[in-house]
C-alpha positions in Angstrom: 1.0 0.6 15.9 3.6 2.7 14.5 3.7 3.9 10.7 0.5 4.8 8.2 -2.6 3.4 8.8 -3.9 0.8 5.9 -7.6 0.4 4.5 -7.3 -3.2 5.7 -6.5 -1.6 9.3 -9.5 0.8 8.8 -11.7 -2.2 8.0 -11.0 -4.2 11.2 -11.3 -1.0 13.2 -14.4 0.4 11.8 -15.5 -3.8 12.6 -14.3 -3.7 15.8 -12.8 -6.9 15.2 -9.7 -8.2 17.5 -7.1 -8.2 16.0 -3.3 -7.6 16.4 -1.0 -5.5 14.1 2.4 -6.6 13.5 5.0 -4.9 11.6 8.5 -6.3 10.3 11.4 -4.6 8.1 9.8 -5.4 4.7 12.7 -6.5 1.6 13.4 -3.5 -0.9 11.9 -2.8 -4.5 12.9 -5.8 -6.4 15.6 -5.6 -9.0 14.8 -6.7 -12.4 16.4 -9.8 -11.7 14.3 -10.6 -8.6 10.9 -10.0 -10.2 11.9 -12.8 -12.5 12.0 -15.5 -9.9 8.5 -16.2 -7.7 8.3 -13.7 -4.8 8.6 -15.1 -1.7 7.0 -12.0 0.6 4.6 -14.3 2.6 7.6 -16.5 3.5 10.0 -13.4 4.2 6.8 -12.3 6.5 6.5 -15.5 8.5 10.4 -15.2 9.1 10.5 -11.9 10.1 7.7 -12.7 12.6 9.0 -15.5 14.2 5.6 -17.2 12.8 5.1 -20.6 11.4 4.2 -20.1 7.7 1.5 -22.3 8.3 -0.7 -19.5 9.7 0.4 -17.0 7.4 -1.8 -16.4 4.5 -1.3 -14.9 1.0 -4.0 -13.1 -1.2 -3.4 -14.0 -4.6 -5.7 -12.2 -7.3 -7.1 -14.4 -10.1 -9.3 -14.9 -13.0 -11.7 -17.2 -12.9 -13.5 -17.3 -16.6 -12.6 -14.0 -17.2 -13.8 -12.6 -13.3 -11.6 -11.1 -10.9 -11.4 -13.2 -7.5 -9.0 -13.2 -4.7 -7.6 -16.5 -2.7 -6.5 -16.3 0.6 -3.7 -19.7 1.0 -1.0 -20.3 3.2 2.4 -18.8 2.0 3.9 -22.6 2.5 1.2 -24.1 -0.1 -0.3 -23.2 -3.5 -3.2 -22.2 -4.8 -5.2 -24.7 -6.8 -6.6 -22.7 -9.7 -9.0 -25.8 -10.8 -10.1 -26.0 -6.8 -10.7 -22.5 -6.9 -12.8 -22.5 -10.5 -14.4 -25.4 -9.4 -15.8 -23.7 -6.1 -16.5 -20.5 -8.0 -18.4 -22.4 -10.5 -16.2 -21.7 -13.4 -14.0 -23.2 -15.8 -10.9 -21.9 -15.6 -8.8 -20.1 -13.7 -5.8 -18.1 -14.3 -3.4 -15.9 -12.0 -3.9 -12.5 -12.8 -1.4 -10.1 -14.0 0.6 -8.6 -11.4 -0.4 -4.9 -12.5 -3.9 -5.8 -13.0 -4.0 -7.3 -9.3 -3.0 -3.9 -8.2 -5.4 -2.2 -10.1 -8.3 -3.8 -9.0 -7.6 -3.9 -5.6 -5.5 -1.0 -4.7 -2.7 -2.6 -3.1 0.8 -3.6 -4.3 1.7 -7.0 -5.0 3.4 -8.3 -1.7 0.8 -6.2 0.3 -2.8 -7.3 -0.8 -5.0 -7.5 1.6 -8.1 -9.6 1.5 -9.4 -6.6 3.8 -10.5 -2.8 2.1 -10.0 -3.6 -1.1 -10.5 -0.8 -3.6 -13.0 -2.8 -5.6 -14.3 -5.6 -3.5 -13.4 -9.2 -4.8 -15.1 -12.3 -4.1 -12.3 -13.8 -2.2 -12.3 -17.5 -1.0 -10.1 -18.8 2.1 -8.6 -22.0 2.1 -10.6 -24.6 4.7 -6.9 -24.8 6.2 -7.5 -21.8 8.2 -10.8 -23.0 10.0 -8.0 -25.0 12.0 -6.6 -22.0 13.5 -7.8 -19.8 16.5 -5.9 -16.9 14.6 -4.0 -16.3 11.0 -1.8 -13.6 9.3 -2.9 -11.7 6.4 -1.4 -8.6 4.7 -2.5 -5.7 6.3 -2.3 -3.5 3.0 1.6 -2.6 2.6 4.4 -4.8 2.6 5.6 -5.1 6.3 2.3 -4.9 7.8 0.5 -7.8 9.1 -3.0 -8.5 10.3 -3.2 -11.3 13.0 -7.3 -12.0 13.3 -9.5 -15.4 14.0 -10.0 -16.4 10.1 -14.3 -16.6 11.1 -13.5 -12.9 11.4 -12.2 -12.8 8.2 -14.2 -14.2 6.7 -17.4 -12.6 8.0 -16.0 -8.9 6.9 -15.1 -10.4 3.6 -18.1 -12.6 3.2 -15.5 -14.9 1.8 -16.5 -18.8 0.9 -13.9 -21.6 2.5 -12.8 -24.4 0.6 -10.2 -26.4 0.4 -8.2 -24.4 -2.4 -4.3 -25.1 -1.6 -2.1 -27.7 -2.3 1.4 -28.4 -1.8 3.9 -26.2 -3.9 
């Protein structure tokens, strides 16, 4: 791997988890302009890699009655906030606030990683990804990609899987 090492990278070594580390000419800061339309960083990923977006997956950061919880989805879909309250056991669920997302876990939006997490969130994977003998997550930064087996994944996260995503 060329570049800075991540704490998502740290995590999967210190696991000794296979894995594979791919790295991909990540779009500049965003102009004002930009940051007012959805980002699309999951998509750019799976285009720079050559990768079929279906096994690339997004951490989004949300509130679920007021409680900080990450989703893992693929970049293609969206996530279901009532799925993801429902499985949580909650009410209602909101995204979080980009600023707040990076806060809690340490990462820029566009690069949080499910993985090494500042403060560790419960984080829930979409059932999609049992289908998969690998998937893409953020490896901490924008640019950097983590290809692991999603039972991996889940196991260092001791995320729960459900069927959170839908169609955007």
């Amino acid at each position: 791997m060329t570049g800075r090492g991540t704490r998502a990278l740290d995590a999967v070594r210190a696991a000794g988890v296979a894995h594979v580390v791919h790295e991909y000419e990540a779009p500049g800061p965003a102009s004002p302009r930009e940051r007012e339309r959805r980002p699309r960083y999951g998509l750019d990923a799976a285009a720079a890699l050559g990768v079929d977006p279906a096994r690339v997956y997004k951490t989004l950061v949300a509130s679920v009655d007021g409680r900080l919880t990450a989703a893992v989805v693929p970049v293609a879909l969206e996530l279901d906030l009532k799925a993801l309250a429902t499985v949580l056991g909650g009410r209602r669920a909101a995204l979080a606030e980009p600023g707040e997302a990076e806060r809690a876990t340490g990462y820029v939006v566009g690069g949080i990683s499910p993985l090494g997490q500042r403060r560790p969130l419960p984080i829930v994977v979409d059932a999609s990804a049992e289908a998969l003998a690998t998937i893409h997550v953020s490896g901490g930064r924008r640019g950097l990609q983590l290809e692991l087996a999603p039972g991996d994944l889940v196991r260092l996260t001791g995320a729960r899987v459900a069927p959170i995503a839908r169609p955007a």
